[in-house]
MDAnalysis code that builds the backbone (N, CA, C; Angstrom):
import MDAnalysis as mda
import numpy as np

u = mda.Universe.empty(216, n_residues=72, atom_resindex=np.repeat(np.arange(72), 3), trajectory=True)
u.add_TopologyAttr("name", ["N", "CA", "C"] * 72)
u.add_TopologyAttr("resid", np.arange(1, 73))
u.add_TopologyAttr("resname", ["UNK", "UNK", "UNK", "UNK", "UNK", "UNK", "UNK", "UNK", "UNK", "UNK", "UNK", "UNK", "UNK", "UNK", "UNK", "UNK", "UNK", "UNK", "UNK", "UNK", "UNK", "UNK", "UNK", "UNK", "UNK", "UNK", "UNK", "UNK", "UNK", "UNK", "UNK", "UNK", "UNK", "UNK", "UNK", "UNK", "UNK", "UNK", "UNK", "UNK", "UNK", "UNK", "UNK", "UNK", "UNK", "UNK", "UNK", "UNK", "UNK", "UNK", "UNK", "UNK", "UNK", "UNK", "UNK", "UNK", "UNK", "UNK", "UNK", "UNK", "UNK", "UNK", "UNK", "UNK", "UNK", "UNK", "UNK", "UNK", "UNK", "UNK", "UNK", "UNK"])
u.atoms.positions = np.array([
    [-8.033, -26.477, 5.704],
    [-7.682, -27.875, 5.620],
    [-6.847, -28.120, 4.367],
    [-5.885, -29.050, 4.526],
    [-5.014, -29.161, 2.948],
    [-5.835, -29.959, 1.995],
    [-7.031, -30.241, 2.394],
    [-7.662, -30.457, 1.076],
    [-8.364, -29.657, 0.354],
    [-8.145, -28.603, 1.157],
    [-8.980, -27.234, 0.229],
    [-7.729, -26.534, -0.413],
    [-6.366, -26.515, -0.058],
    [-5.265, -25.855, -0.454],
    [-5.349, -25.680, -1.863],
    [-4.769, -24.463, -2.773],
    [-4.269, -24.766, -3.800],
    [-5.220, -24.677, -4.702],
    [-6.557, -24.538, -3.926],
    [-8.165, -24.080, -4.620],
    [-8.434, -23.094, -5.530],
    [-7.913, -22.034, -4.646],
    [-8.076, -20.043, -4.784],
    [-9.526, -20.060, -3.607],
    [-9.625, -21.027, -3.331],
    [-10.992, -20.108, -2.059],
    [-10.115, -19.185, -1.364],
    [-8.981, -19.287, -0.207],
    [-8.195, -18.492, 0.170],
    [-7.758, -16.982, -0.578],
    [-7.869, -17.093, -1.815],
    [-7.688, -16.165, -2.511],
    [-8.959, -14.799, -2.837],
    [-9.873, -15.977, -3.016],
    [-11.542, -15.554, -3.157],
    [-11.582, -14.422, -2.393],
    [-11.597, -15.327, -0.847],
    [-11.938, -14.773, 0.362],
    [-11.252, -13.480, 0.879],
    [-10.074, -13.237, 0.234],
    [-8.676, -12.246, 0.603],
    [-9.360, -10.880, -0.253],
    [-9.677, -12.012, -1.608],
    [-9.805, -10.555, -2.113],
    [-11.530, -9.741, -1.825],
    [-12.449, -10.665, -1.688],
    [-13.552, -10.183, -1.011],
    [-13.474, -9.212, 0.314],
    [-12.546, -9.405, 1.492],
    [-12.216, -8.576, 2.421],
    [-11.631, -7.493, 1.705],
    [-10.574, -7.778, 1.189],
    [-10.192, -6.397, 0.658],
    [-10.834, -5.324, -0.307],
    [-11.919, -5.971, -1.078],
    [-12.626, -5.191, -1.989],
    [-13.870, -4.053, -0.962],
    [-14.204, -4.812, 0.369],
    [-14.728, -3.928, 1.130],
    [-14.568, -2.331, 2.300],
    [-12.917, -2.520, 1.661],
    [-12.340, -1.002, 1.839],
    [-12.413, -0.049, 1.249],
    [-12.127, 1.059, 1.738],
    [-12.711, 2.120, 0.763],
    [-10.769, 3.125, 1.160],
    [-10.459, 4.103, -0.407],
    [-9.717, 5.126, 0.696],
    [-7.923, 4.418, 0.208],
    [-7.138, 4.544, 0.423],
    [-5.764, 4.733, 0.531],
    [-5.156, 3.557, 1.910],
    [-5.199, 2.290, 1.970],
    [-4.965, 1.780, 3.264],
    [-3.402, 1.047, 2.936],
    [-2.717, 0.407, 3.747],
    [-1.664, -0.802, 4.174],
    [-2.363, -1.712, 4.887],
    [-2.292, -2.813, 4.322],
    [-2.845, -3.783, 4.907],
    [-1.669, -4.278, 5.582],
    [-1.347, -4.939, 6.908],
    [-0.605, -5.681, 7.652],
    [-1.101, -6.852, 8.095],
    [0.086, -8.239, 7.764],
    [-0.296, -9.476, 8.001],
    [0.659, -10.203, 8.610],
    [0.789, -10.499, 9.799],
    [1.682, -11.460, 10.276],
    [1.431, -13.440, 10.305],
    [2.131, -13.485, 9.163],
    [1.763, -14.780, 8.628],
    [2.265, -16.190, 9.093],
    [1.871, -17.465, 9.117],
    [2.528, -18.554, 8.865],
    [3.813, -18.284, 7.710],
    [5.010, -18.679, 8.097],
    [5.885, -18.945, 6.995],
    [5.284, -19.977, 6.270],
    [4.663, -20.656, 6.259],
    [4.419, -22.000, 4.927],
    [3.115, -20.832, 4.456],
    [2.547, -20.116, 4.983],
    [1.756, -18.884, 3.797],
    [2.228, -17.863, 3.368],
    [3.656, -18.021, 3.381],
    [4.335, -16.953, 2.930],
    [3.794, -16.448, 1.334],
    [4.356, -17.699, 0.534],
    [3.845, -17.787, -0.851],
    [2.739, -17.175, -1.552],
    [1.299, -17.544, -0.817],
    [0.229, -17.116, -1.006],
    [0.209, -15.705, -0.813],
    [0.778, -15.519, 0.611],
    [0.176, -13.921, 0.257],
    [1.402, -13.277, -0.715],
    [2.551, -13.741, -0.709],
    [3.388, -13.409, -2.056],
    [2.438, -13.077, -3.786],
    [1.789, -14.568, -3.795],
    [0.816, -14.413, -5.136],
    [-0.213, -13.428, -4.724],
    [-0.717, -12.968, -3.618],
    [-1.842, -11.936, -3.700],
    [-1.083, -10.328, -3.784],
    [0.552, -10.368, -3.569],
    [0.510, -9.009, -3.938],
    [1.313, -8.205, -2.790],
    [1.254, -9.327, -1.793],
    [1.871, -9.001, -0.720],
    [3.325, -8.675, -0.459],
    [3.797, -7.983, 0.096],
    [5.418, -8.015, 0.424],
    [5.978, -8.423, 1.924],
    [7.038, -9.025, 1.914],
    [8.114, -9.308, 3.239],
    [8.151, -7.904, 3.707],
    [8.155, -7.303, 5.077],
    [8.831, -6.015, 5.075],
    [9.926, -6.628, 6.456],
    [9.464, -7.826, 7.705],
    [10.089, -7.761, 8.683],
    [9.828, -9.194, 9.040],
    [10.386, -9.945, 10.021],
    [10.485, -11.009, 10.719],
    [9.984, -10.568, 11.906],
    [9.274, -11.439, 12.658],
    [8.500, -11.545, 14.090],
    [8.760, -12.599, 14.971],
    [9.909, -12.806, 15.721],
    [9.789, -13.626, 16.334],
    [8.859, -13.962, 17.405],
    [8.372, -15.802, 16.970],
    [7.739, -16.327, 17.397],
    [8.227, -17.376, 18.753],
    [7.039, -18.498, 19.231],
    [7.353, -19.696, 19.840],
    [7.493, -20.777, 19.129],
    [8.624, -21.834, 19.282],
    [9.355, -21.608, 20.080],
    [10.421, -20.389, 19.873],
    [11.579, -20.263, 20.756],
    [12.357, -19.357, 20.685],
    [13.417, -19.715, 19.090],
    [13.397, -18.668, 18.333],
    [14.079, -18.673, 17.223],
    [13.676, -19.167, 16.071],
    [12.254, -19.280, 15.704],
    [11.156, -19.169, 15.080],
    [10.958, -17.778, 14.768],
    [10.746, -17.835, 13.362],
    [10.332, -16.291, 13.248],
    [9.219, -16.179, 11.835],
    [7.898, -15.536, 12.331],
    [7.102, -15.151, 11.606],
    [7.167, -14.352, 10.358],
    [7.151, -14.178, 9.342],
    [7.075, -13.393, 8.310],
    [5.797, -11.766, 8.439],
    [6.154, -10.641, 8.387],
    [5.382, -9.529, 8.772],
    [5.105, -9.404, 6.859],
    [4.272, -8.975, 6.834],
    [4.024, -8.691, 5.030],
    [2.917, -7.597, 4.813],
    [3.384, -6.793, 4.057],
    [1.829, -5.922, 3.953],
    [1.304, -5.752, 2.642],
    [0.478, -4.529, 2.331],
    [0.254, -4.505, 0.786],
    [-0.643, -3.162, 0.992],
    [0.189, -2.249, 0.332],
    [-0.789, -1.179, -0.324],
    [-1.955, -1.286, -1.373],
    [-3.308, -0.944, -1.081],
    [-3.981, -1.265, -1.350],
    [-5.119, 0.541, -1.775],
    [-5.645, 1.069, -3.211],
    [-5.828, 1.938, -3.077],
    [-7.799, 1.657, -3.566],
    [-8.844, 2.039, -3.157],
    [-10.374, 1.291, -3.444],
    [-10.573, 2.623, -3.349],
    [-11.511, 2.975, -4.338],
    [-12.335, 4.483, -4.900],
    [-13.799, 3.962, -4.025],
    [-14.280, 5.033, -3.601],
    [-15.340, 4.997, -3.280],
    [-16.774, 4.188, -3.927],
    [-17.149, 3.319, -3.372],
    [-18.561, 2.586, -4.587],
    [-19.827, 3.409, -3.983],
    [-20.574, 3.794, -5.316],
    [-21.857, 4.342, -5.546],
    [-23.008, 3.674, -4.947],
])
C-alpha cells in the first residue's frame, strides 16, 4: 500500500528472504517499472526488458548476485 512506501519494510523483507540462502546464487526479478528504483537501492541490476500487457509496455528483468556462507 503507498502508505507503507518509503518505510524500508520492503527492504526488511528482501533482505530477510535473501539472508535464507545458502551457496553462490543469481537472484532474478521481473519487476514493476515504478520498482525499478528499489530494487536498484537493494543492489539489483537492469540486465533486459520483458515485454508486457498492454502491447509495448515493457517490464524491467533485474538480478543480483548474491554469495551466503553456510550458517552453523
Amino acid at each position: 500500500l503507498p502508505k507503507y512506501m518509503g518505510r524500508g519494510y520492503g527492504g526488511l523483507l528482501l533482505s530477510k528472504a535473501l539472508s535464507t540462502l545458502s551457496g553462490e546464487k543469481t537472484i532474478s526479478v521481473v519487476a514493476d517499472p515504478n520498482a525499478e528504483p528499489f530494487y536498484q537501492k537493494q543492489g539489483f541490476r537492469t540486465i533486459d526488458q520483458i515485454e508486457s500487457f498492454p502491447k509495448g509496455r515493457f517490464l524491467p528483468l533485474m538480478e543480483k548476485s548474491i554469495l551466503q556462507t553456510e550458517k552453523n
